[in-house]
C-alpha positions in Angstrom: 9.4 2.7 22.2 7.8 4.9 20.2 3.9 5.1 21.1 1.2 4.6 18.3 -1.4 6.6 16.4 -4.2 5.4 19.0 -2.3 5.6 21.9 -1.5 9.2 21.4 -4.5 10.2 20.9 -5.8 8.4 23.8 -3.0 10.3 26.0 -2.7 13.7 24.5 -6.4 14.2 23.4 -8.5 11.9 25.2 -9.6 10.3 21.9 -10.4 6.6 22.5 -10.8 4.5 19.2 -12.0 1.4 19.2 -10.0 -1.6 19.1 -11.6 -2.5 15.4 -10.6 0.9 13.8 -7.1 0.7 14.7 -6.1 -1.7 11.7 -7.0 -1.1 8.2 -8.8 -4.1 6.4 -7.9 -3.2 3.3 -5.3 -4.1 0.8 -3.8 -3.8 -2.2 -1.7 -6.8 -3.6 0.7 -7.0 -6.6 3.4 -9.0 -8.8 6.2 -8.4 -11.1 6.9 -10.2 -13.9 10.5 -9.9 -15.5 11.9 -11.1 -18.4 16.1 -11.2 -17.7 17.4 -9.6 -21.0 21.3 -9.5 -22.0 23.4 -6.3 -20.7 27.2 -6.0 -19.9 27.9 -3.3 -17.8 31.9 -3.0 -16.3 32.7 -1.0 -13.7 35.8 -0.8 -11.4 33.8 -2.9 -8.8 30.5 -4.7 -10.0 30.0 -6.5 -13.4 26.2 -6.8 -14.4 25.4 -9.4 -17.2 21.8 -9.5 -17.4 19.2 -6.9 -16.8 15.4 -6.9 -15.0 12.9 -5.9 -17.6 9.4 -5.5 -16.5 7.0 -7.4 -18.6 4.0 -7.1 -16.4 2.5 -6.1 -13.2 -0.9 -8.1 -11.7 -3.0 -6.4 -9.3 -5.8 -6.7 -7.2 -7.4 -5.4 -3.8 -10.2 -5.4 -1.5 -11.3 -1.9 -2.1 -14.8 -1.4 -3.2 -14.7 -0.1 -7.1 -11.3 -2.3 -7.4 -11.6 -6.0 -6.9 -10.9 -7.2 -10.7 -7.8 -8.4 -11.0 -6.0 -5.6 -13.5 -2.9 -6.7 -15.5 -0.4 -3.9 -16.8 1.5 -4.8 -19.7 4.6 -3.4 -20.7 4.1 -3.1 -24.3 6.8 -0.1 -25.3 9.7 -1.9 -23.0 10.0 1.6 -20.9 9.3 1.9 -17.6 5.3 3.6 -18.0 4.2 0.6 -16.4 5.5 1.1 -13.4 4.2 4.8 -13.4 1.0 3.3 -14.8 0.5 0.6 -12.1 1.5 3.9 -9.4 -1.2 6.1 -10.9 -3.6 2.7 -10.1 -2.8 2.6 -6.5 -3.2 6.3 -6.1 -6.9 5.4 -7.0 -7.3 2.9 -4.7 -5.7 4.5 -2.5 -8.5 7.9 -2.9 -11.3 5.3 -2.7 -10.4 3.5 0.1 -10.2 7.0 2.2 -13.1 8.1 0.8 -14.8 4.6 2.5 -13.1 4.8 5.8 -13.0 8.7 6.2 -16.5 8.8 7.8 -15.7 5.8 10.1 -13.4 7.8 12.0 -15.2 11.4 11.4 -16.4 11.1 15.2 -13.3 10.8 16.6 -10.5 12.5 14.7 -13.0 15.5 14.4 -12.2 16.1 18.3 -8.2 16.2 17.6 -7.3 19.7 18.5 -3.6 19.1 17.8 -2.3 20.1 14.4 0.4 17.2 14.4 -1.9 14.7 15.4 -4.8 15.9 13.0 -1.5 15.6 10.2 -0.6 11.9 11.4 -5.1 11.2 11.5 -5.4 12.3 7.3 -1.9 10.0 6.8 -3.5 7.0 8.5 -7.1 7.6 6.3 -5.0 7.8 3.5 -2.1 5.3 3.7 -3.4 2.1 1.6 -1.2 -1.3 2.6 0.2 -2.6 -0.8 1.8 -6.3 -0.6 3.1 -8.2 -2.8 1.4 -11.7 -4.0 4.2 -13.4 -1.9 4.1 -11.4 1.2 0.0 -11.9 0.6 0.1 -15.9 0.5 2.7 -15.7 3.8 -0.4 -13.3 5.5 -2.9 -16.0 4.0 -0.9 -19.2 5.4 -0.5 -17.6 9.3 -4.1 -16.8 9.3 -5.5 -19.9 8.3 -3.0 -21.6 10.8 -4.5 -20.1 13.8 
């Protein structure tokens, strides 16, 4: 089994983190809403009769600076919301390191390893994004403990 962030650092640098810093409270959630429009596509294999617009994509998060719900509407029936909605995550996704960067400062400062101080900036910078469904499932086990 391959061993975690944390426990690497603990066995090839020494670097203890605490327990509480090992899991990122933050979140980003999402949904997609389609509108199922008309297509027929042939091929030798697959017929497709209808086809997965995107009409709109709801988010929200618990990052500081991005707690409003925000709503992306696909007004031109291209696919720019999707790139818009992407370009909205890479925000939250800058603010949220920019919160938790000096959290972890004293102890990813003594990494001496250049892989491990690589695989330190990707967890500061990964943002978990769920959709509204996988969020409720995540709300429902918590409360049921």
């Amino acid at each position: 089994m391959k061993s975690t962030l944390f426990e690497r650092l603990e066995d090839e640098e020494g670097v203890i983190v605490p327990e509480h810093l090992r899991y990122s409270n933050y979140v980003s959630t999402w949904d997609i809403e389609v509108l199922q429009t008309h297509e027929d596509i042939r091929t030798e294999r697959t017929s497709f009769y209808r086809k997965h617009q995107v009409v709109s994509i709801a988010n929200c998060s618990n990052v500081p600076g991005f707690e409003e719900p925000v709503c992306f509407v696909n007004e031109t029936g291209d696919a720019s919301v999707i790139e818009e909605f992407y370009e909205y995550q890479q925000k939250i996704s800058e603010a949220k390191y920019e919160i938790v960067k000096p959290l972890y400062s004293e102890y990813f400062d003594q990494v001496q390893s250049t892989p491990l101080k690589e695989l330190c900036e990707q967890f500061l910078r990964q943002l978990n994004v769920i959709s509204f469904n996988g969020m409720c499932i995540r709300k429902k086990r918590q409360n049921s403990h």
